[in-house]
C-alpha positions as CSV (number, residue, x, y, z in Angstrom):
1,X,-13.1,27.3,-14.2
2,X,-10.0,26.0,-12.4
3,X,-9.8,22.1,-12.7
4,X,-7.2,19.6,-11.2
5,X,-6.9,16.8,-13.9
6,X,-5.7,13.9,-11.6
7,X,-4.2,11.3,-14.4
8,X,-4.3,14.0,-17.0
9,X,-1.1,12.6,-18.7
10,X,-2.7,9.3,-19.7
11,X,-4.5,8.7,-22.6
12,X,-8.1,9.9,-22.1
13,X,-6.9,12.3,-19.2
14,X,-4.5,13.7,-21.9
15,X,-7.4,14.4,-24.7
16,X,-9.6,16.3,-21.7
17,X,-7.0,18.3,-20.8
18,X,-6.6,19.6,-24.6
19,X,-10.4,20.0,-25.0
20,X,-10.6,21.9,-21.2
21,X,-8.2,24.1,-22.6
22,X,-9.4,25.1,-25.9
23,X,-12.8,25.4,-24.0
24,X,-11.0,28.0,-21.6
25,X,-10.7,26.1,-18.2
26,X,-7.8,27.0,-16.3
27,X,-6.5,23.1,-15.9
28,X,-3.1,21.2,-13.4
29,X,-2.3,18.2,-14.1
30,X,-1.7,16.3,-11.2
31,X,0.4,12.8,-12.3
32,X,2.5,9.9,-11.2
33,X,3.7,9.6,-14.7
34,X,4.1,5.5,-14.0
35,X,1.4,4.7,-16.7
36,X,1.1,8.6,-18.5
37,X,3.4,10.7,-20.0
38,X,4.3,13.8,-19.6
39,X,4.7,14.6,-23.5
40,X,0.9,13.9,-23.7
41,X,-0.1,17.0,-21.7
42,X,-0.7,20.0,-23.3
43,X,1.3,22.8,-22.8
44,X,-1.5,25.4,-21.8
45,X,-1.8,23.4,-18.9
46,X,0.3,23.2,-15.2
47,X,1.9,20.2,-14.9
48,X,2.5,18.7,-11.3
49,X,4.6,15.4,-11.1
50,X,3.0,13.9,-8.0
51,X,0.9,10.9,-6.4
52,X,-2.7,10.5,-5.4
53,X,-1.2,8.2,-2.3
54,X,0.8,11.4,-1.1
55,X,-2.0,13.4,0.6
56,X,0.2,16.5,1.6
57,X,1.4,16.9,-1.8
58,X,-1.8,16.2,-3.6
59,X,-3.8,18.7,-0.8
60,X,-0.8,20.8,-2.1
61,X,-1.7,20.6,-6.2
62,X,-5.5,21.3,-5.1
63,X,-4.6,24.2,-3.3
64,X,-1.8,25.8,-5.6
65,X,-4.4,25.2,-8.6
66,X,-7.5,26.6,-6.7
67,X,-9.1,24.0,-8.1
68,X,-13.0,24.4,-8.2
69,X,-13.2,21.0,-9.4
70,X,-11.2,17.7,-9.7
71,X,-11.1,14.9,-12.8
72,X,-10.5,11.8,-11.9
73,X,-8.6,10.0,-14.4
74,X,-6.1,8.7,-12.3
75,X,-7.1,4.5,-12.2
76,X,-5.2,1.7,-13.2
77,X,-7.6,-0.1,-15.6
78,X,-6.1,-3.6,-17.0
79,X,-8.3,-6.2,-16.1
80,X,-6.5,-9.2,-16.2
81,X,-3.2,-7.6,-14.4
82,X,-6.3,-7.2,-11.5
83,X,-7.1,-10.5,-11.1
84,X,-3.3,-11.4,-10.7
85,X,-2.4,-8.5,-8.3
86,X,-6.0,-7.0,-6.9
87,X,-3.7,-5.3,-4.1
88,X,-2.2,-3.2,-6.6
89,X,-5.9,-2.0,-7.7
90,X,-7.7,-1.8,-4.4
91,X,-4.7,0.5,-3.3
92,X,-4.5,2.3,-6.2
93,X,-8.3,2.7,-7.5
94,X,-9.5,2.4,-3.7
95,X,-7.2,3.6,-1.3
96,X,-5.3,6.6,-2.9
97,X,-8.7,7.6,-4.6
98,X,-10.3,8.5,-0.9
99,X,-6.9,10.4,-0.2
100,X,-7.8,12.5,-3.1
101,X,-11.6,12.5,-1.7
102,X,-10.0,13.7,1.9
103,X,-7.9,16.3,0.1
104,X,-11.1,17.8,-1.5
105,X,-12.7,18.0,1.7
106,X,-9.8,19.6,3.1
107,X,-9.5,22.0,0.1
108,X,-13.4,22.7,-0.2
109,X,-13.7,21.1,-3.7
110,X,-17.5,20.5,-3.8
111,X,-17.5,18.9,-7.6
112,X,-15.6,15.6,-8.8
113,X,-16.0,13.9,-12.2
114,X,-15.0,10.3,-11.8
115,X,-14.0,7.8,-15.0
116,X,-15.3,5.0,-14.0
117,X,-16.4,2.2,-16.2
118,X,-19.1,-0.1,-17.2
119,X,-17.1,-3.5,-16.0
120,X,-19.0,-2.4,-12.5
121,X,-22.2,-4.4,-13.8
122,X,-20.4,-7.5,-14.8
123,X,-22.2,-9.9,-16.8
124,X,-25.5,-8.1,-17.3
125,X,-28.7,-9.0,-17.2
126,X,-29.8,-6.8,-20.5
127,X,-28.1,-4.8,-23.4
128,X,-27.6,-2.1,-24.2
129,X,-26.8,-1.7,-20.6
130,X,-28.7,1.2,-18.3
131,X,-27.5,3.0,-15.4
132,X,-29.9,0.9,-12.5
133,X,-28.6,-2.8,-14.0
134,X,-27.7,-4.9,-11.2
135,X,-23.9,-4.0,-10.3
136,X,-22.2,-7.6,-10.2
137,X,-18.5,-6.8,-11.5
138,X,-16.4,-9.9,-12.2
139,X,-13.1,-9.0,-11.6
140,X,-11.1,-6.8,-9.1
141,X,-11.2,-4.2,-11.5
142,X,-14.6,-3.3,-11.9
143,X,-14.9,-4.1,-8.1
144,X,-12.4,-1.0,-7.5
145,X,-14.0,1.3,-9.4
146,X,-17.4,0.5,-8.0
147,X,-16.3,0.8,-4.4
148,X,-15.1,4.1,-5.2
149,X,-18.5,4.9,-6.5
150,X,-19.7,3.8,-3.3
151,X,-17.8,6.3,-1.5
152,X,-18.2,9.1,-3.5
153,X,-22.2,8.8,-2.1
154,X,-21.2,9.2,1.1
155,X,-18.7,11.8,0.7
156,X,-22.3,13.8,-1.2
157,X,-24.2,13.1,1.5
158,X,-21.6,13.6,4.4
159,X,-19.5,16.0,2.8
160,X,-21.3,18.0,0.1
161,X,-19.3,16.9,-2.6
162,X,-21.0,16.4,-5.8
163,X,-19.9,14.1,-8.3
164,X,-20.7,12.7,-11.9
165,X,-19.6,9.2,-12.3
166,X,-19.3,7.8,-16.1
167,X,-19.7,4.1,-17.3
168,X,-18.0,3.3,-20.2
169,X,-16.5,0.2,-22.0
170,X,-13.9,0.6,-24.8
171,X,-11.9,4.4,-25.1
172,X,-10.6,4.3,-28.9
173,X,-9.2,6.3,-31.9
174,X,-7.4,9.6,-30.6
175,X,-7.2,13.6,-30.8
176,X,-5.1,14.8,-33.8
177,X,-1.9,15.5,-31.1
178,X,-2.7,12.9,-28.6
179,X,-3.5,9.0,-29.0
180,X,-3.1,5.6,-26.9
181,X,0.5,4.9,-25.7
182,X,-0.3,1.9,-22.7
183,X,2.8,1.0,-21.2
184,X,0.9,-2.5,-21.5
185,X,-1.5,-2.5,-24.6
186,X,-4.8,-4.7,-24.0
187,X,-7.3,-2.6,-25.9
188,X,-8.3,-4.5,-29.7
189,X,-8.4,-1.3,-32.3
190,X,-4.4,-0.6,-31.4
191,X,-3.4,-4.1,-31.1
192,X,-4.8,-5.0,-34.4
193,X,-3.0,-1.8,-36.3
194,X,0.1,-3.2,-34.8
195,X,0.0,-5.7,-38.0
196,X,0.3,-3.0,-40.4
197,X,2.5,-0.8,-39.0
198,X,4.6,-3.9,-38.9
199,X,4.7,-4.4,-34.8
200,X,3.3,-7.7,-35.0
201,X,2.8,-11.0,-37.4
202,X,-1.1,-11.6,-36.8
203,X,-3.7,-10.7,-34.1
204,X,-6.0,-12.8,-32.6
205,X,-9.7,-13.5,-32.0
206,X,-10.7,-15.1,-29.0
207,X,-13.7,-17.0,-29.7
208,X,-15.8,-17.5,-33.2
209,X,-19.1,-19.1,-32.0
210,X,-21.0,-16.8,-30.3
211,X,-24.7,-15.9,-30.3
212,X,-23.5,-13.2,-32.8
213,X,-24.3,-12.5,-36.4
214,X,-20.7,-13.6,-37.4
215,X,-19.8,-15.5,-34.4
216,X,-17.0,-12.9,-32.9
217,X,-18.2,-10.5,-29.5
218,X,-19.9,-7.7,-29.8
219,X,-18.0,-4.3,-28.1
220,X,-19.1,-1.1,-27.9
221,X,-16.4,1.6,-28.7
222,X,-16.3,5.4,-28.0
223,X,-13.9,8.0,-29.3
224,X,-11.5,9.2,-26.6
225,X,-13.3,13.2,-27.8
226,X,-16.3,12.0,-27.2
227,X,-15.8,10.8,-24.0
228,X,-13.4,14.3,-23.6
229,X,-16.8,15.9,-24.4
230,X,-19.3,14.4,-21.9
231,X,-16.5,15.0,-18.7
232,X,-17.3,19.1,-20.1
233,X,-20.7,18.7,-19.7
234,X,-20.3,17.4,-16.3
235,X,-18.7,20.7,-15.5
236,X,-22.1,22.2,-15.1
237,X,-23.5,22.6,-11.8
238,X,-26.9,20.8,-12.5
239,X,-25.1,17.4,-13.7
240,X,-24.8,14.9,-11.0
241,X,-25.1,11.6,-10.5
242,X,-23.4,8.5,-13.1
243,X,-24.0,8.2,-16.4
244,X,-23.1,5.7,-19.3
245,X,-21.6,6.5,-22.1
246,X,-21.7,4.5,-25.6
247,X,-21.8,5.2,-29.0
248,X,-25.5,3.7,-29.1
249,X,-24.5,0.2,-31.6
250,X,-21.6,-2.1,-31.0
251,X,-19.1,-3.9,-33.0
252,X,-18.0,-7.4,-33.6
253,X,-14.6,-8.6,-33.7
254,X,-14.3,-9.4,-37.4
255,X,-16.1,-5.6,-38.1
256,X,-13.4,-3.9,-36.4
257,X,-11.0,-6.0,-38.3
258,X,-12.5,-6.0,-41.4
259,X,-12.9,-2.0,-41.0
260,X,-8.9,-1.6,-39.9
261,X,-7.8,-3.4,-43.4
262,X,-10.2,-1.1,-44.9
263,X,-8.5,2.0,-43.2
264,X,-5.3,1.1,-43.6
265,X,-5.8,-0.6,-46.8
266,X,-3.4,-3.9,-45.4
267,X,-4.3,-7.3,-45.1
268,X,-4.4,-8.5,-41.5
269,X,-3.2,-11.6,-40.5
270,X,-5.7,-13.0,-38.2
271,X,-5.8,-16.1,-35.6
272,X,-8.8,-18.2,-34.4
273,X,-8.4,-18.8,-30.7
274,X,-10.5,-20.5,-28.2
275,X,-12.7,-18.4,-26.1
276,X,-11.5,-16.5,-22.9
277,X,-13.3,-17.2,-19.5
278,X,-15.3,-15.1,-18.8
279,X,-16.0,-12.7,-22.4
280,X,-20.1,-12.3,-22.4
281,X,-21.4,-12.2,-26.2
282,X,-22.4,-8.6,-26.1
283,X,-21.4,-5.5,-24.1
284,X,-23.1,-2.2,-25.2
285,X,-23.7,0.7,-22.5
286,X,-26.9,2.6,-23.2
287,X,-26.5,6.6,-23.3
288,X,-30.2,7.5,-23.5
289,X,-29.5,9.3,-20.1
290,X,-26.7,11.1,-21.2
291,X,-28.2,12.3,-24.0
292,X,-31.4,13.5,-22.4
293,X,-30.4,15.2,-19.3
294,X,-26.9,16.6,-20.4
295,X,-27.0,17.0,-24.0
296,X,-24.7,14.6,-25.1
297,X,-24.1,13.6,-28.0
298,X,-21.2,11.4,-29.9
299,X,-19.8,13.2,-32.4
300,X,-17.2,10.2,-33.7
301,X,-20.0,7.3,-33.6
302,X,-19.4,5.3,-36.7
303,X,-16.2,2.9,-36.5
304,X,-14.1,4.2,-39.5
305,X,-14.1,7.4,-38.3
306,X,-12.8,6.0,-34.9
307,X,-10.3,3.6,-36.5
308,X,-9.4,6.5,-39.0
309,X,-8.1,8.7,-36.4
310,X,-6.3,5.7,-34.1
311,X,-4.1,4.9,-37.5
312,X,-3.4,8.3,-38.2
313,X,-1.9,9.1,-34.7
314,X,-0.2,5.9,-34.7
315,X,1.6,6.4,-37.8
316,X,3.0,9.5,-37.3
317,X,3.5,8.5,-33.5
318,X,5.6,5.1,-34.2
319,X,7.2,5.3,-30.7
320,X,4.0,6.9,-29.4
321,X,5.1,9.7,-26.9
322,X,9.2,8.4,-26.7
């Protein structure tokens, strides 16, 4: 199948690309390169330098790639950097996302995978979290994403164009070639291995007194493969429709601590902090659906294996892709 991979050189884009291609997809990479990087994509793949806000040159990549479906990695996804500059993620995770929408029309691309995320329900209501929870997100962020979940229902129904949407929360460890390298790092499993690889003194934990069994949040965490795996399944022309996607338990704080000194067999330093506005006591995405209507299935569920992985990459990536 010939796929355009918008956002294919960042970090989850990056590991799809390498699974399309040892599946045998035909894949262009279609990227800005301000937060990916070119190193990351694989070199089975096109590469085209270019931006979703550019319509002429992205009809261009959909067109020169034949694509007979688009994935839509392309979204900028820090949540606090949204609350201090929304503009930059309504024009971004909004705006240039319906020029890519517009381009499919004008190309005939009837099928579009989007990652979304599973900050469109906000604070919710029940966990683990299913796919009809009120949508309530919290922050300009999840907003984006979910507007652009709106639109994609009315580009189905006025312009044919099929689309799987998938919920997630925390993207972790990494392929054996291809890991996390944020231009800004927010995400806890490779802020806490920057300890003992000797980036940082201490990390931190925001909050101890939770409703939890040892006080810390509770995450849910998915490896970047599996994820990699259920935009494949989408691929097929009876999946439609979003999806969340989780690795059916979470983990607290201190657990993914506690399981990166066992990893890396280090000591971390860590530091009690106060809690942030804002941080509900659990978030855990339930993938019952997934699992029963498109066969998926984590292969990476338990957290060593995902924290394995991360500190291999990121020890013999010390620079990450420089």
């Amino acid at each position: 199948m010939n796929l355009l991979v918008a956002g294919g050189a960042g970090y989850i884009g990056s590991v799809f690309v390498e699974e399309a291609c040892n599946a045998g997809h035909n894949v262009t990479v279609y990227d800005s390169l301000v937060e990916g990087h070119q190193e990351a994509v694989d070199p089975r793949a096109n590469f085209i330098q270019g931006d979703l806000a550019n319509h002429d040159a992205t009809l261009a990549a959909l067109k020169e790639s034949h694509a007979e479906a688009v994935l839509h990695f392309a979204g900028f996804i820090m949540v606090g950097e949204s609350m201090s500059d929304p503009t930059k993620y309504f024009r971004n995770n909004v705006s240039n996302s319906i020029e890519l929408l517009d381009a499919c029309v004008q190309a005939d691309v009837k099928k579009i995978v989007f990652s979304s995320t599973a900050a469109v329900f906000g604070m919710p209501d029940q966990v683990p979290i299913e796919e009809d929870c009120p949508k309530n997100p919290i922050n300009a962020y999840g907003d984006s994403k979910l507007m652009f979940e709106s639109l994609l229902r009315w580009y189905k129904q006025i312009h044919g164009i099929d689309f799987v949407a998938f919920r997630y929360f925390n993207a972790a460890g990494a392929s054996p070639t291809r890991g996390e390298a944020h231009r800004i790092e927010t995400h806890l499993i490779p802020n806490i291995l920057k300890v003992p690889l000797g980036e940082k003194e201490c990390c931190s934990i925001f909050g101890t007194d939770y409703d939890t069994p040892d006080g810390t949040c509770i995450r849910d965490y998915i490896h970047v493969q599996d994820l990699a795996s259920a935009h494949l399944l989408a691929l097929q022309p009876e999946v439609s429709g979003d999806f969340n996607l989780g690795n059916g338990e979470g983990y607290s704080v201190r657990q993914v601590i506690d399981t990166c000194e066992q990893v890396t067999g280090q000591k971390i330093k860590v530091i009690e902090e106060p809690r942030r506005a804002g941080d509900p006591p659990r978030l855990i995405a339930s993938s019952r659906k997934a699992i029963e209507q498109i066969g998926w299935k984590p292969q990476h569920d338990k957290l060593e294996d995902i924290v394995s992985s991360a500190w291999k990459w990121h020890k013999e990536h010390p620079n990450g892709y420089a």
